[in-house]
C-alpha positions in Angstrom: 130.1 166.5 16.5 129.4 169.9 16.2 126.1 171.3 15.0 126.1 173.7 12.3 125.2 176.6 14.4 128.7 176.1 16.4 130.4 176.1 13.2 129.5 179.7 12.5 129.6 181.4 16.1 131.3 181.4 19.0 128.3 179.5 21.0 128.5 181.6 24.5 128.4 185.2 23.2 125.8 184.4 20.8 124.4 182.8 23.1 124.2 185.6 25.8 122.9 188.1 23.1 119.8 185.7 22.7 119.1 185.2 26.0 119.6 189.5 26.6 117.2 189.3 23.3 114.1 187.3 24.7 114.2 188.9 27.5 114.3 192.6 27.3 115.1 193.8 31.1 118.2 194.6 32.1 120.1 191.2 33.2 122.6 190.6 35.8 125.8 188.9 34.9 125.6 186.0 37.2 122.1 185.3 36.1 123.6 185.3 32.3 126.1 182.7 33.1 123.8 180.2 34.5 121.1 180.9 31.4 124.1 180.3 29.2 126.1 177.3 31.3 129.4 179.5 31.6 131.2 180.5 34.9 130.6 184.7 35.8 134.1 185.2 35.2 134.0 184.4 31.3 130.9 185.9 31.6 131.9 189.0 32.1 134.8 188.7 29.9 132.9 188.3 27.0 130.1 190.9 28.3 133.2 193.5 28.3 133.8 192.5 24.8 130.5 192.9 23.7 130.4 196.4 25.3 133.2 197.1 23.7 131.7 196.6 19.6 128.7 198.7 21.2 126.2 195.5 21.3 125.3 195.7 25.5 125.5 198.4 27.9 125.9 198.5 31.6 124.0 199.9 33.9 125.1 200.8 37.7 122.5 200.3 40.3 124.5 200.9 43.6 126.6 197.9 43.4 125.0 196.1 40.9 125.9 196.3 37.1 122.5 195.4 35.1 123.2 194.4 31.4 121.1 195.6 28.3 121.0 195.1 24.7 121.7 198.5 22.6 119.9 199.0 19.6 122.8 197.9 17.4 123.1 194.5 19.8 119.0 194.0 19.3 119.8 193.7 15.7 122.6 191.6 16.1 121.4 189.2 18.3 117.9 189.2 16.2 120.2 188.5 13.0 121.6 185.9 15.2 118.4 184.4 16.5 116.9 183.9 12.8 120.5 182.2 11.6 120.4 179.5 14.7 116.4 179.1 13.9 117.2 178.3 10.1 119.5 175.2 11.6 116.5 174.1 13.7 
């Protein structure tokens, strides 16, 4: 049965804004996907869609892309972070 947190979000995205959240360095993707059980490929496809509302930004280091929370994705994932804590 689903928990009441599952009912409301879309577990793996709001799931990689927390973990962005506690955390504040910049992430790699492949680390993201193991902290939230998901393979890098739907990783990165819901990274790309969270870039896109303007909730994470990437960041080119030669040929690594390091992942950040924006201001607006801070507040969204704290938002977030104090709904799933309210289940708990």
């Amino acid at each position: 049965m689903k928990d009441a947190f599952d009912t409301f979000f879309r577990k793996k995205p709001a799931l990689i804004l927390i973990a962005l959240k506690k955390n504040l360095r910049a992430r790699y993707g492949s680390l993201l996907a193991k902290e939230v059980d998901c393979t890098y490929s739907h990783a990165v496809k819901i990274l790309q869609s969270l870039e896109k509302y303007g909730l994470v930004a990437f960041e080119k280091k030669g040929r690594i892309k390091l992942i950040k929370l924006t201001n607006k994705g801070q507040n969204v994932a704290e938002a977030i972070l104090k709904i799933k804590n309210a289940f708990n």
